[in-house]
N, C-alpha and C positions, 0 to 999 in steps of 0.2 A: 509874457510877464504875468498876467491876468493868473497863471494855474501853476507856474513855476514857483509862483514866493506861495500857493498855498500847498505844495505840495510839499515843499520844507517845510511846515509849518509843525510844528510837534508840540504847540504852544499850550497854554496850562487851560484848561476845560472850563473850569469854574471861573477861575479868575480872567480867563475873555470876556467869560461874561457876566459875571458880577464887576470886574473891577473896569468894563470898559474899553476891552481892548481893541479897537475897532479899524478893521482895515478894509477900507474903500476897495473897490473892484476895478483894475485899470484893462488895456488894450488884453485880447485872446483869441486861442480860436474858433472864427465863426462858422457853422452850418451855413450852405450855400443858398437850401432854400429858409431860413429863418427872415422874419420879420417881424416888429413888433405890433403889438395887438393896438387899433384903434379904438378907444376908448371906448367908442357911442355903439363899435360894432356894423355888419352888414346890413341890419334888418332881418335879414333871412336866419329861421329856427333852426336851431343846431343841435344836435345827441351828441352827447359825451360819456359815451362809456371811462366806467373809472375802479379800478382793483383794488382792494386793499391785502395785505397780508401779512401783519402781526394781532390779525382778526380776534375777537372777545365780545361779549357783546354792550358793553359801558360804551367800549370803543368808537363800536360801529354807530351804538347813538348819537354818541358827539359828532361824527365827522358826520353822520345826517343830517343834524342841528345844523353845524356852517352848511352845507350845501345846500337847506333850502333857505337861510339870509343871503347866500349866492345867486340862485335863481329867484328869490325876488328880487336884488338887484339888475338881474340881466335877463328879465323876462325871455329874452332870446335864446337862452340856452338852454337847455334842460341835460338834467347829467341823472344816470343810472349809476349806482354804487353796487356791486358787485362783491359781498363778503363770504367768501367758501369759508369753512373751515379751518382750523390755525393750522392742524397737520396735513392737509391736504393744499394749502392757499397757495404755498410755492412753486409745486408742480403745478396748479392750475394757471400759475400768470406764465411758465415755461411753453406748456402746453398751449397754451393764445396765444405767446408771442412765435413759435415754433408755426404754428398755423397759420400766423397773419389776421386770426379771427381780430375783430370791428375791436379798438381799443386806444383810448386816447390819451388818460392818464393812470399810470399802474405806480404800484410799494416799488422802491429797489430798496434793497438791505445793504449797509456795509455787508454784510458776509458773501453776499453774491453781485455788487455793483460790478468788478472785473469781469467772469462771468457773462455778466449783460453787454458789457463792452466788445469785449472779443468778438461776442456771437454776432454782433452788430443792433443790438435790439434795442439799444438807448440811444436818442439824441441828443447831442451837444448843446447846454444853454447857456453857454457863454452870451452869445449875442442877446437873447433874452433879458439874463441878470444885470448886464451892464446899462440895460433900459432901464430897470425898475427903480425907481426912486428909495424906496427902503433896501435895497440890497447895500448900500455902505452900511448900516446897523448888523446884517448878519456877522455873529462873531466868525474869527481865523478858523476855528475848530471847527463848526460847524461846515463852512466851505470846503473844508481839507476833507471833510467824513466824504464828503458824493464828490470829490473828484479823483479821475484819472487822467493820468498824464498831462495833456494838455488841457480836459475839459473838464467844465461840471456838467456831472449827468442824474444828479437829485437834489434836492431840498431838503433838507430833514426836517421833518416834525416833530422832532424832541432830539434830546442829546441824553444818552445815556452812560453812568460812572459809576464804577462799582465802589460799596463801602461795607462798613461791618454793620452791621443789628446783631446786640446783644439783650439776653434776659440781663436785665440791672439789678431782679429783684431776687434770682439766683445770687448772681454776683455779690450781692451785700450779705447776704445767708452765709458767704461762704467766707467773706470778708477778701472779696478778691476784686481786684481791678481789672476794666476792657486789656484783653492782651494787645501787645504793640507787636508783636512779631511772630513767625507760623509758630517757631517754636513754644511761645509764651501761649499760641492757641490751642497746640497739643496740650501743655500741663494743665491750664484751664479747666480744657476739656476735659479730661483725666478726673478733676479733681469733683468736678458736676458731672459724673456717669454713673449712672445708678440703675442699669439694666434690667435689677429686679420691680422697681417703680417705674419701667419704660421711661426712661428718662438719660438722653445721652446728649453728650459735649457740642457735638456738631451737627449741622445741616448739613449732610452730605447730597451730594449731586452726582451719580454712577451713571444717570442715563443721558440724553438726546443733551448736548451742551456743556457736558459733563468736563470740557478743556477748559472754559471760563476759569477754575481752578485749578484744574495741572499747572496751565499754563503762567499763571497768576504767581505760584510759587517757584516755577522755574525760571522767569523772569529775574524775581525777588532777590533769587538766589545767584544769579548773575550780576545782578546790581547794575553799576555802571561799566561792565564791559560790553553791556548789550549795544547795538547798533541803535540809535532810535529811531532812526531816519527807511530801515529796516529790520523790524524787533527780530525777527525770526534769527537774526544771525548776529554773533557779537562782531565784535571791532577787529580780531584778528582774521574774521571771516568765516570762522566754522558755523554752526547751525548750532542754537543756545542748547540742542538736546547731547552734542557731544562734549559736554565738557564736567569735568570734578561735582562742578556745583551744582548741574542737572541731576545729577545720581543722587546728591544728597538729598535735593528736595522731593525727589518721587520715594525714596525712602520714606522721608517726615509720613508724604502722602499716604503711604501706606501704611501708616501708622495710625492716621488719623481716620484712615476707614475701618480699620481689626478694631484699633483700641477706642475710640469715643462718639462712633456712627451707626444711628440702627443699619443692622446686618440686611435688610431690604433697601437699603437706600442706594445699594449696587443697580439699581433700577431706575429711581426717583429722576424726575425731568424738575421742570421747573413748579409745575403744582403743584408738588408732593412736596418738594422740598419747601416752601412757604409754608405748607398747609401743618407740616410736623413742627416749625417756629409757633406759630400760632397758635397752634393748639395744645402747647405746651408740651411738649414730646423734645425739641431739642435748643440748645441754649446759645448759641452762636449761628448765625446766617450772615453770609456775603452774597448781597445780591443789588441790583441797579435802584435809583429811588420811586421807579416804577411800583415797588411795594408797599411802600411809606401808608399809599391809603387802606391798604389794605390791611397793613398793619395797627392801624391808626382805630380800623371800622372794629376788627377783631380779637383787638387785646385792651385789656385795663392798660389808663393811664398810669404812668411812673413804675411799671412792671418793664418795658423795653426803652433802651435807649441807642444811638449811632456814633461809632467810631471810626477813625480812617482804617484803612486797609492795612494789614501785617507786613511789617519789613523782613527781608532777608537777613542775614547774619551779619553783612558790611554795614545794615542801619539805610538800608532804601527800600524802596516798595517803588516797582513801575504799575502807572496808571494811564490808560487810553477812554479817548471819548467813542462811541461810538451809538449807531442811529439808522433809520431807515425813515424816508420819505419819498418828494413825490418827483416822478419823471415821467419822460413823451416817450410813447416807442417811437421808432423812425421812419413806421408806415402810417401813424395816424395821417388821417385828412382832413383833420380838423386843429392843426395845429395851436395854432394863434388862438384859436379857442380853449384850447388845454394850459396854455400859460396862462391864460386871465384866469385859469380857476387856479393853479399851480399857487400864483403869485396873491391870489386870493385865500387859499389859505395858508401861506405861509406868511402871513401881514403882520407887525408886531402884534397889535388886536387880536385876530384870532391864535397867532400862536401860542402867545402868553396866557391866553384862558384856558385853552388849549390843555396846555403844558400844566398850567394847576390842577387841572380839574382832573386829568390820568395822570399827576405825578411824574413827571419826564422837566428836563430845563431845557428853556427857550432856548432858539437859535439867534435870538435879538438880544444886542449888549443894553437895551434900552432897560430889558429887564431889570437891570440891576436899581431902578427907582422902586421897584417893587419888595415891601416888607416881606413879601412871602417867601422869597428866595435868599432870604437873608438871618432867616433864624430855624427855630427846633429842627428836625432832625437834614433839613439842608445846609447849616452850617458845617460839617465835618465835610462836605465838599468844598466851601472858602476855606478852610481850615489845612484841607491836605494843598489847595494851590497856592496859600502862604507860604508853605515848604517845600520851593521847587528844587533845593540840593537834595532832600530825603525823597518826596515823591515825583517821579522822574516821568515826565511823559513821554509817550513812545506813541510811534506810526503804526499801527495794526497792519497787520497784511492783504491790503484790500488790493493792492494791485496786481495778486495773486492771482491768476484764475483757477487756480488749485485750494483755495481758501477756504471755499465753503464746502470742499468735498472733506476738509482734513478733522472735522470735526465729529463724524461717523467714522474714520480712520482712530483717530486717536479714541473714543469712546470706547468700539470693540477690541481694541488693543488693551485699553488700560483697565478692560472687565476681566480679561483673560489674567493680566499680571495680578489684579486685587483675588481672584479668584484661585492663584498659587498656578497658573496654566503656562506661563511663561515668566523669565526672567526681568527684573531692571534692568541689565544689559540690554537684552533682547526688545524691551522695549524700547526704551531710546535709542538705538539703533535703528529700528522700524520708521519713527519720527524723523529723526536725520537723515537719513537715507529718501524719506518723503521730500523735506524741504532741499537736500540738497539739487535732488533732481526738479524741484520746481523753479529755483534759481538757473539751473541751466538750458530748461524751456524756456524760462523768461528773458535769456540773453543771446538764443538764439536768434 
């Protein structure tokens, strides 16, 4: 019961947790060797190795910060934080967990928690969560992000929803309104392209992540025939990349990178693409509110502002939560020791400061006492979960173990199509033909 009502759960992001929506953690299943942490502890000094890996270095100071108010609480433990590199930090927690090297609490990402599962490298905290006193506060969404099948096998440390940032102060220049739909972003765009002033309509993203919006407008463009419960496929069953309305929006898409996107953003990751908002080079960004500070630190006041995301042509937009936090491999030896840190910092306290202080929303519905989450530019997320018939939420594909490989699939593919190397057809093909066969892995 405990993982079956969160795995239906496709419930609305913001409004869990602004408006409250709060569901208690009942019976599930438990790891045979789990037990819960004794408060006072053994006595005896403990090491806890701990990974991180959506690594930056703001980042890494914060979770420093809580970890040594952790060990001054629990003099007993002592924990090592371990921050490689952001392009290299994946492979490194793979490669230790592949090895079995000494490691007690690691990142899992939605994009690789299946993945972890298969492999067997996460353990189950059902029995855990169900101890913890603040686990009824965690919102539906956030539970739903770290589990599979029957278990939960992370915490999140923030929930992340994509939305628009727009230049406002273009927009008034040009006496135009935030667009409401891809298409409305194309003319937009169009209309603020001025290549000879470097100055182009969109934020484009070509490289490492680069499906965030393929996929975003293919969705769109399906509307409510999509599966939510399974986004990758709609209601009749095929895979959202075989259908009429797939074609059209990788069309748009390639419209929007020829006609209103600097011609290098074929390359652009997630840096690049902020760094050309901010620096005034492009007039449109859809990105998580992970940016807000940075947007905040780097541009004049009342020059940008936030919009919800573009609908498709039926008048919807799907919108997913999604997040990485903290899990046990399944060889630690110190376990009970890694949920009291787990559960430590995943505490409404440290989440919620947490969560202001890098821009990301709580996984506690308590949050919603809080003024910070409820006005400038995190409003247009209460705003789109006000409107759960237009903005439709959807189950991301984490219980894929093909999920986090389809993201360098779809990348290289859709550099070849933007680059005239192959067809639309030939591309969405490629993608169908990925999901279909992942579907049939997964039901063997």
């Amino acid at each position: 019961m405990f993982a079956k009502k969160q795995k239906k759960i496709v419930g609305l992001l913001v409004s869990t947790i602004m408006l409250a929506g709060i569901l208690s953690g009942c019976g599930g299943g438990k790891s045979d060797n789990v037990e819960s942490v004794s408060p006072g502890g053994s006595g005896e000094k403990v090491k806890l190795r701990m990974i991180e890996s959506l690594t930056s270095p703001k980042r890494t100071e914060l979770f420093q910060s809580m970890i040594k108010q952790f060990q001054d609480e629990n003099p007993n433990i002592e924990v090592e934080l371990i921050s490689p590199p952001f392009d290299q930090a994946d492979n490194k927690i793979r490669t230790m967990l592949a090895a079995k090297q000494d490691l007690d609490v690691m990142e899992i990402r939605d994009l690789n928690v299946s993945e972890f599962v298969n492999n067997k490298y996460a353990e189950p905290l059902n029995a855990y969560a169900e101890k913890w006193e603040d686990y009824p506060t965690v919102t539906a969404v956030a539970k739903s992000v770290g589990t599979i099948g029957e278990n939960l096998y992370f915490l999140p440390n923030g929930l992340y929803q994509r939305q628009m940032f727009y230049r406002k102060d273009w927009f008034d220049e040009k006496g135009l309104k935030a667009p409401e739909t891809w298409q409305e972003l194309y003319e937009s765009g169009k209309a603020l392209t001025d290549s000879g002033k470097n100055r182009f309509g969109f934020s484009f993203r070509g490289g490492p992540g680069s499906n965030g919006n393929s996929d975003a407008m293919v969705l769109s463009y399906n509307g409510k025939n999509v599966l939510l419960e399974d986004s990758q496929f709609t209601k009749d069953g095929q895979s959202i990349y075989a259908t009429p309305e797939a074609k059209q929006a990788m069309e748009l898409y390639f419209k929007i990178y020829k006609e209103i996107s600097p011609p290098d953003s074929i390359n652009w990751g997630f840096q690049e693409q902020v760094q050309a908002f901010t620096s005034g080079v492009t007039a449109i960004l859809l990105q998580d509110p992970d940016v807000i500070q940075s947007l905040e630190t780097n541009m004049a006041e009342g020059t940008w502002a936030s919009a919800p995301m573009p609908k498709g042509p039926d008048g919807q937009a799907l919108i997913a939560a999604g997040g990485a936090g903290w899990g046990i491999p399944t060889y630690s030896k110190h376990k009970e020791e890694a949920w009291k840190l787990v559960q430590f910092l995943s505490s409404p306290k440290q989440n919620t400061e947490f969560s202001k202080n890098y821009g990301l929303i709580p996984i506690h519905a308590s949050a919603t006492e809080d003024e910070f989450f409820k006005s400038g530019p995190y409003k247009t997320l209460l705003d789109m979960s006000n409107m759960p018939d237009v903005y439709l939420n959807y189950k991301p594909a984490f219980d894929y173990p093909g999920n986090s490989k389809f993201g360098q699939v779809s990348t290289d593919t859709q550099q070849a199509f933007l680059l005239g190397k192959t067809t639309v057809d030939d591309l969405l093909k490629t993608w169908d033909e990925y999901w279909v066969n992942e579907k049939d892995q997964l039901n063997k």
